[in-house]
C-alpha positions in Angstrom: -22.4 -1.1 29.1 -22.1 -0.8 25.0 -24.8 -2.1 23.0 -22.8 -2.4 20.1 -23.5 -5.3 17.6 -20.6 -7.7 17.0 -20.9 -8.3 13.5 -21.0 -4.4 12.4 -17.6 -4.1 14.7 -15.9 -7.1 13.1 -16.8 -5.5 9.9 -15.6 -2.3 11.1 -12.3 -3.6 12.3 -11.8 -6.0 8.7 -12.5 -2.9 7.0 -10.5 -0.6 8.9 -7.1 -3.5 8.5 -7.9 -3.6 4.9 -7.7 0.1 4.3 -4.6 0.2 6.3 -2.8 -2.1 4.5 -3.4 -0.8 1.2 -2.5 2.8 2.4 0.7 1.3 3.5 1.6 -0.8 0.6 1.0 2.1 -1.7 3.3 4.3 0.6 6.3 1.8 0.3 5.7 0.4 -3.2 5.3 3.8 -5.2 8.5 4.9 -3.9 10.2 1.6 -4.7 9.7 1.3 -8.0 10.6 5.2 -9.1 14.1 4.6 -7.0 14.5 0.9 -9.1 13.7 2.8 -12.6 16.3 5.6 -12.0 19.1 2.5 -10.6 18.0 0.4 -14.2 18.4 4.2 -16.0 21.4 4.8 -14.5 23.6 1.5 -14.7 21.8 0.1 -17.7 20.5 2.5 -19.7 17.3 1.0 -19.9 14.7 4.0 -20.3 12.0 4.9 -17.2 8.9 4.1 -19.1 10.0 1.0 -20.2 
């Protein structure tokens, strides 16, 4: 059927997971810490760019 090498697949698929994952951390994490500065702003006082 597919003469497809396995090694250029796996590293397709590693590279693929790897992207992925740091697409998705990014998403959730950026977020995350601009809602915790504001909380720390608002009930502490504690300025954002500190």
């Amino acid at each position: 059927m597919f003469d497809v090498n396995i090694g250029l697949l796996l590293i397709m698929i590693i590279g693929g997971l790897a992207g992925l994952f740091s697409t998705l951390y990014l998403t959730f994490s950026l977020p995350a810490v601009i809602v915790w500065k504001i909380y720390r702003k608002i009930t502490k006082g504690i300025p954002l760019m500190k």
